[in-house]
N, C-alpha and C positions, 0 to 999 in steps of 0.2 A: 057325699060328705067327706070320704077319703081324699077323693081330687081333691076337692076344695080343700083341706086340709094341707094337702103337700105345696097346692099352689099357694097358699096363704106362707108355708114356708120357704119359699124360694122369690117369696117379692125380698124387695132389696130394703134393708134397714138404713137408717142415717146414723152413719160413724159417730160415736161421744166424741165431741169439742176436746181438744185439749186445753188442758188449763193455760190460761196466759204465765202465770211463771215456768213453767215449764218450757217452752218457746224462749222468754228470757234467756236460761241458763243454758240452752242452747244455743243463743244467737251470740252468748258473752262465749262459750268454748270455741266457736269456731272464728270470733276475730279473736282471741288469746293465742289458739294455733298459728293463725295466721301471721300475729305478729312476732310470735316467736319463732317461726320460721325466716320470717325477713331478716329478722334483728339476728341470726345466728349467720342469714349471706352475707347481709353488711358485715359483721366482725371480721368472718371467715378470709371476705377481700379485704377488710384492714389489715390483717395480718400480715400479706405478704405470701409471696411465690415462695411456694416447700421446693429445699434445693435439694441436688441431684445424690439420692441417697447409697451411689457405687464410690461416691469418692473418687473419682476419674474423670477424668476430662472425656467430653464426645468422642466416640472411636471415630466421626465422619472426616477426620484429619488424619492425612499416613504421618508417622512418626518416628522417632530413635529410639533408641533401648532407656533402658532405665541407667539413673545414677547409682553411685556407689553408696549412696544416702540412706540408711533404714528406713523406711516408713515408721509413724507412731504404731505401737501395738496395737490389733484390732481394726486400723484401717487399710483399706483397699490395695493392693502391690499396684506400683504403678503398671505391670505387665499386663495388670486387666484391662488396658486399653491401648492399642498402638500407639497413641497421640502423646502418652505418658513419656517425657524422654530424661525427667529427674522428678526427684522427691528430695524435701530438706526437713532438718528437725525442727518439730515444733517444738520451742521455747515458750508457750501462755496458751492457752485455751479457756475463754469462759464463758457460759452459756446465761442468759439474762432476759428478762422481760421489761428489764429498764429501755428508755427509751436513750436508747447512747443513739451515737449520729456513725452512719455508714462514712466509713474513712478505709484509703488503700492507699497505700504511703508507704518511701522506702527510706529506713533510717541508715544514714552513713557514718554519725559519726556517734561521738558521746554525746554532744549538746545535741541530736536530732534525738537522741534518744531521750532525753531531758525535757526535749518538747511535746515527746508524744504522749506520753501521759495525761496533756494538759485536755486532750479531746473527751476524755474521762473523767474528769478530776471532778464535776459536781452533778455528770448523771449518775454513777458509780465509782466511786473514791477508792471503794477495795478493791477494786480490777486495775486503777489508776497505779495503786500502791505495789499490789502483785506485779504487774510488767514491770516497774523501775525496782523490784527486786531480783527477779528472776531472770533479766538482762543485764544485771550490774556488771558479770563479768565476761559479757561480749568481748572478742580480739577484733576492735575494729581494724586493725593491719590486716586480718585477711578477710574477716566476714562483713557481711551489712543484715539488719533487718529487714524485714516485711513484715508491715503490719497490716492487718486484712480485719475490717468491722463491717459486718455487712447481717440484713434479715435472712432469717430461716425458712418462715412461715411458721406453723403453726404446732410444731413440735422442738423441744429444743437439739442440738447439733451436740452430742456426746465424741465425736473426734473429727479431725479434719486434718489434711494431706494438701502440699500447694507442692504445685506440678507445675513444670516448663512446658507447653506443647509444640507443637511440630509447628507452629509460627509464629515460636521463641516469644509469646506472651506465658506469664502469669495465668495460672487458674486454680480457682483453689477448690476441694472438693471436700463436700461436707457428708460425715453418718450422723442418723437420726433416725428416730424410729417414726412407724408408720402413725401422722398425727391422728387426734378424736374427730369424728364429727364436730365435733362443738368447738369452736375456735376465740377464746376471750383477747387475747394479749398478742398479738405481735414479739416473735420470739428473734432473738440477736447474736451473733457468736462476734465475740472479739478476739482475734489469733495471733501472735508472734512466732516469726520462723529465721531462722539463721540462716544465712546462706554465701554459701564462700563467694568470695568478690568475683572469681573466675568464670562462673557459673552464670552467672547474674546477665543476662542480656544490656546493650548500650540501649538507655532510654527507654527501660521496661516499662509493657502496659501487663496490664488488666482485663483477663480478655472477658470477663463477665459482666464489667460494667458499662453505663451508657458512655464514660469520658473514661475512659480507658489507661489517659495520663494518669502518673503519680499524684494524690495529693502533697499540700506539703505538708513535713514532718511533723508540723504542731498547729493549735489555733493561732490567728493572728498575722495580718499581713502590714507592712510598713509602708505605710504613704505618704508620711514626711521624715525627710533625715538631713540634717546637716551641720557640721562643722561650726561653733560658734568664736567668735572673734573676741570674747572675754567670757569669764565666769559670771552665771546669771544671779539675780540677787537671792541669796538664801540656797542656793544650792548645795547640796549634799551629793548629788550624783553617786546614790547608794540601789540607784533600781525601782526604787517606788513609786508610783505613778498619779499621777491628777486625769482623772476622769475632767474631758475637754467637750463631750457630746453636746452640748449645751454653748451656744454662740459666747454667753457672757463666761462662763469656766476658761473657755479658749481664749479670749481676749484677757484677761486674768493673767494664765499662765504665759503668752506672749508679751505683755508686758515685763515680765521678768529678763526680754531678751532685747538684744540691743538692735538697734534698727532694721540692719541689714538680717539679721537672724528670723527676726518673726516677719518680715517681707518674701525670707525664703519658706519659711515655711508654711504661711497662707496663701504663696501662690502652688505649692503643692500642693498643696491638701483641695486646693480648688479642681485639682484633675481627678479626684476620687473623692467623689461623691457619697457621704454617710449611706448605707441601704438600707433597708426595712431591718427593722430589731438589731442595728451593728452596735456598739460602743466604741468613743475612742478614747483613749488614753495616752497621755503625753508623758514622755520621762526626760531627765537630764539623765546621762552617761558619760563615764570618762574611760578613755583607752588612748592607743599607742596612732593605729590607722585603720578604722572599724568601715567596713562598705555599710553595712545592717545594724539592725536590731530584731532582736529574737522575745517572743513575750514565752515566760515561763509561767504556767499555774499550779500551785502545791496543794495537791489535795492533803497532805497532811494537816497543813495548817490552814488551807485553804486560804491562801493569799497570792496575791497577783504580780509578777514583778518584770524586768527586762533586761537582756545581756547584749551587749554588741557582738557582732560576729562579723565576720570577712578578716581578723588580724589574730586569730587566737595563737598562731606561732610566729609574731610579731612583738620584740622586744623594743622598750625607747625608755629613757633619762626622766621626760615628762610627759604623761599624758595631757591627752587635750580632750577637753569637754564637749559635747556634741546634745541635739536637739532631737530627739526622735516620738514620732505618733504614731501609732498602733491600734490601725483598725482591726473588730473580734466580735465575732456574733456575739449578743449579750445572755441568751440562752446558755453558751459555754463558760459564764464567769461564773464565779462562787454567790452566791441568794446574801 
């Protein structure tokens, strides 16, 4: 009876069922894990590549000494890496989660510096305002800017250092501290640095980016310009513009011009093709002998407007009226 006893306890029992909600609220935690692991890679790679947190350019480039330049307080000596062969002062630093547009551009004069703003002016207006305050007394006789907007990844960039390397490109080197796991926003630094014109390599790149040329100084490129052979009807030629994107806008504002004017200027505009999201915008202008036209945007008042250039140290008795169109990603104008 003892056997049988111990054999009777060592047959096998059948496990209780688990309850079906139980299973549920298991099955709900581990796709919730799983999707909140996905959704934190996805972010993580939206973010953007965390940049190189010594502030130095690659030592795998041999290099010159450093300049005569302080580094900002707090960042990197350029000795920390042989490839460092100058440092310049940073004039703007600002750290953001707005979605500003990566721009590396180098200002030469007053009016570039006038334009650069305009890259800012309606993702970030207070960074727009800060650079055209805190560059207003640039000596463009001896210095030029550089302006450096580029992502972080996924901590923000508390100082930065732009460095000459050892084959005479631009690099700019960002501190930032070590990011979260958790990665929500795509982080941005937009930089300004002075740098004496001497110093300045002929036809400086960028050696961090994929197009390494300078962008230009501001938004806005010019696809029709020309010279008109009378005053058009109603013109002011004060800078203000008629948005042309639309066939009939454009035919509109061509009519205001006299034959040969809007013949010139619809077979230009036929070589530059409107692209995805552009706007264009058409002004009258009056100057002396203008090659260009420059679009200006105010983030203070957030208004959109256009200056001629190529003649600004050009005097004359009478100006002459001119036709100019200004194609601009429409994302950079003012909402």
């Amino acid at each position: 009876m003892a056997d049988h006893g111990r054999m009777a306890s060592m047959e096998p029992t059948a496990s209780r069922p688990r309850p079906t909600g139980m299973l549920l609220v298991s099955l709900r935690r581990a796709v919730s894990v799983t999707l909140l692991a996905a959704s934190l890679t996805t972010l993580s790679a939206a973010c953007g590549r965390q940049q190189p947190a010594t502030g130095a350019p690659p030592s795998d480039s041999a290099g010159g000494g450093p300049s005569t330049s302080a580094p900002p307080s707090g960042s990197a000596s350029p000795s920390a890496s042989p490839s460092a062969s100058a440092v310049f002062r940073l004039v703007h630093l600002a750290a953001t989660t707005r979605g500003v547009p990566d721009v590396h551009t180098v200002l030469d004069s007053e009016g570039d510096l006038a334009r650069f703003p305009g890259y800012f002016a309606r993702s970030a207006p207070e960074i727009a305002k800060a650079i055209t305050a805190k560059a207003a007394k640039t000596d463009f006789s001896r210095n030029v800017l550089v302006g450096w907007s580029r992502t972080t990844g996924c901590s923000a960039a508390t100082n930065a250092t732009l460095f000459i390397d050892a084959k005479q490109r631009l690099f700019l080197g960002i501190q930032q501290p070590k990011p979260l796991p958790e990665c929500f926003a795509a982080n941005h630094v937009v930089t300004v640095f002075e740098v004496p014109r001497a110093s300045l390599p002929d036809n400086p790149r960028f050696a961090q980016e994929t197009n390494e040329e300078a962008d230009p100084p501001g938004p806005g490129k010019t696809v029709a310009f020309t010279k008109l052979d009378r005053v058009p009807d109603g013109a002011t030629a004060d800078g203000r513009g008629t948005d042309v994107t639309r066939t009939g806008e454009l035919n509109t504002f061509l009519s205001r011009l006299s034959r040969n004017g809007a013949a010139t200027v619809r077979k230009q505009l036929a070589a530059h093709p409107t692209g995805q999201g552009e706007r264009r915008i058409a002004y009258i202008l009056s100057s002396c002998r203008p090659t260009g036209a420059a679009l200006l945007i105010d983030p203070g008042r957030a208004t959109v407007s256009a200056v001629p250039t190529g003649d600004e140290n050009i005097r004359c008795l009478r100006a002459q009226h001119y036709a100019a169109v200004i194609t601009v990603a429409g994302s950079l104008l003012p909402a």
